[in-house]
Structures are given as C-alpha cells and as structure tokens.
C-alpha positions as CSV (number, residue, x, y, z in Angstrom):
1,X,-14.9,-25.2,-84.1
2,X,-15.4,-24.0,-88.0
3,X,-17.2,-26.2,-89.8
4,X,-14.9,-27.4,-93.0
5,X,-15.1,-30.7,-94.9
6,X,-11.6,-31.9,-93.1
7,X,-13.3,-31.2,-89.5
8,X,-16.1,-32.5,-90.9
9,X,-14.4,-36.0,-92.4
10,X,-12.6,-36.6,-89.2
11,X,-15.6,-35.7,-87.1
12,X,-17.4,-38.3,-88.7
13,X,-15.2,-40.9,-88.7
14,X,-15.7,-44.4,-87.1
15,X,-12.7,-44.5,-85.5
16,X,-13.2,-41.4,-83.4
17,X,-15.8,-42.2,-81.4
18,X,-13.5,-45.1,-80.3
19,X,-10.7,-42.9,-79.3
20,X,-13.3,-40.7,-77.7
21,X,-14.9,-43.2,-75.9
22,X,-11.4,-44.8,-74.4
23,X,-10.1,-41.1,-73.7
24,X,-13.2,-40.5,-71.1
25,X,-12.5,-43.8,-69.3
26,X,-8.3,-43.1,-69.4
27,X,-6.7,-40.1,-68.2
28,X,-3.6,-40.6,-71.2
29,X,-3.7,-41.8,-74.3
30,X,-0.9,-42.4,-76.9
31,X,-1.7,-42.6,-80.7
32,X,1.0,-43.5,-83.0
33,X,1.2,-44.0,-87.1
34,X,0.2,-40.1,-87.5
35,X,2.2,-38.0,-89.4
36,X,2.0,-34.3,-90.5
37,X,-1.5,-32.5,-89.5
38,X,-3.2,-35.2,-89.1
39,X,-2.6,-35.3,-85.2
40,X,-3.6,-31.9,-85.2
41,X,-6.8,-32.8,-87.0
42,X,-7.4,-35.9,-84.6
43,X,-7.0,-34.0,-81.7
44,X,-9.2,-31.3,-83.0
45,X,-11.8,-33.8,-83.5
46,X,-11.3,-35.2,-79.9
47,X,-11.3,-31.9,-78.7
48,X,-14.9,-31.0,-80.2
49,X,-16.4,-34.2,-79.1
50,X,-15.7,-35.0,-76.0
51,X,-15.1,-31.2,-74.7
52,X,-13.4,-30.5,-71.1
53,X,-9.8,-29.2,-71.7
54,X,-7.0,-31.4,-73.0
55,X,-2.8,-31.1,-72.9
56,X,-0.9,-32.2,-75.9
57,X,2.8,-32.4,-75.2
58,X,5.6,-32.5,-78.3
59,X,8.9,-33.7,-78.6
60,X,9.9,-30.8,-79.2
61,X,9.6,-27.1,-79.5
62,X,9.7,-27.1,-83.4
63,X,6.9,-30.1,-83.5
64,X,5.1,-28.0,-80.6
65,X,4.9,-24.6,-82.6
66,X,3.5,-26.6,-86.1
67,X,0.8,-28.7,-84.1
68,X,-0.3,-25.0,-82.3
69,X,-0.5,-23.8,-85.3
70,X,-2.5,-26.3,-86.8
71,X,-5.1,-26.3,-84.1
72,X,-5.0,-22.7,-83.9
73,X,-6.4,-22.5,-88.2
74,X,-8.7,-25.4,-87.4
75,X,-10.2,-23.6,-84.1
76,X,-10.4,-20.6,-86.4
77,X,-8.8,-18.4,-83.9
78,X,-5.6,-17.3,-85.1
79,X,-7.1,-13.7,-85.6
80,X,-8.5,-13.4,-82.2
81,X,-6.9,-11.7,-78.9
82,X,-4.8,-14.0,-76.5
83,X,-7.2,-13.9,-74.0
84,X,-10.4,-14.9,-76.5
85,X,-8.2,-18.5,-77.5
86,X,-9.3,-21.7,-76.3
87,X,-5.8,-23.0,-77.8
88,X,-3.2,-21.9,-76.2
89,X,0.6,-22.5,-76.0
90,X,2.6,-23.6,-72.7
91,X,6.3,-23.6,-73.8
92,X,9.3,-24.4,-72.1
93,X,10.5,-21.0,-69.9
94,X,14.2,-21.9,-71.0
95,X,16.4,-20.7,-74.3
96,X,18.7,-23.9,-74.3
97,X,18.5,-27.6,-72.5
98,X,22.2,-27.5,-71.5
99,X,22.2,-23.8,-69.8
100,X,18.9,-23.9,-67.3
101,X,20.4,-20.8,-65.4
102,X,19.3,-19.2,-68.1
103,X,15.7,-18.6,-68.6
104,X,13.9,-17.1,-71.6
105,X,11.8,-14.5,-70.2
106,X,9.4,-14.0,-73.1
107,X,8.0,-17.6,-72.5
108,X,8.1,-17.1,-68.5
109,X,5.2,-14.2,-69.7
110,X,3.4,-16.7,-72.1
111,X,3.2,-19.8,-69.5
112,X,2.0,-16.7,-66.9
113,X,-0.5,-16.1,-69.9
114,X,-1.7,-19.9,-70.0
115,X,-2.1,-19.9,-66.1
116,X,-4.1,-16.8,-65.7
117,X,-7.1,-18.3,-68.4
C-alpha cells in the first residue's frame, strides 16, 4: 500500500488496532457511523495490517463501484493489468433484480476474472 499521510493517519490510529485485533478473533464484522471514503480508508487500513484476503459487500452496485474505486487509488493500482490487482471487483452477473433470466454477460467474465486469481 502507497505510503500517503491519509494511509498513514488511519494506519496509526488507536482505534485500528482494536478493529484489527477483534477482526482476527471474528470471522464478520460490521462498522457503522462511516460515511463517504472513510470506509474505504478503514478497510484499507485493515487490509494492510492484518493481511490475509478480505470481502467487503455493498448495498448496492452504485456504493460497490465508489468503495472499489476508492481502494483501488489507495492500493495504488488503478494503472496496473487485471491480473497484477490485489483489489478486485465481484459484481452481481445480472442487469436488473426483477428479470434474473436475464444475465449480464460482461460481469459473468469479471466474476470468472475474480475466481481465476
């Protein structure tokens, strides 16, 4: 992970090593009162810490797409290939909730994507 004062602030922070601790000794935790990037940053933080591979799941795949995002920047890898991320995205592998006879075959290719790493 880049070194930037933001990683840095939230690396350092108290409070982390608390989450980090109780996230080796659970297999879910729920964090609520974050808004914007800061869940992003967070989980970043978490991420670098405590290592091993983590799933994040959004309400949605608006939400989903900005918090990808957001980790992607803070990773640094947004310029790299697919297959060099350590952030990647799992979306849904239909267009609309209501139709599921209809899937979306670009995301059938990107959860394939996800599986083969």
């Amino acid at each position: 992970m880049p070194k930037s004062p933001i990683n840095e602030s939230y690396r350092n922070h108290p409070a982390l090593e608390e989450i980090t601790r109780i996230s080796g000794k659970q297999t879910h935790l729920l964090l609520s009162g974050l808004t914007g990037s800061s869940k992003a940053v967070l989980a970043s933080a978490v991420c670098a810490q405590s290592g091993g591979q983590h799933l994040f799941v959004c309400t949605d795949k608006e939400t989903a797409a900005y918090f990808y995002n957001d980790l992607e920047n803070l990773f640094g890898e947004r310029d790299l290939d697919y297959n060099k991320k350590s952030v990647l995205f799992y979306p849904t592998s239909y267009k609309r909730p209501y139709e599921p006879e209809k899937p979306d075959n670009t995301h059938i290719l990107s959860r394939t994507e996800v599986w083969a790493e």
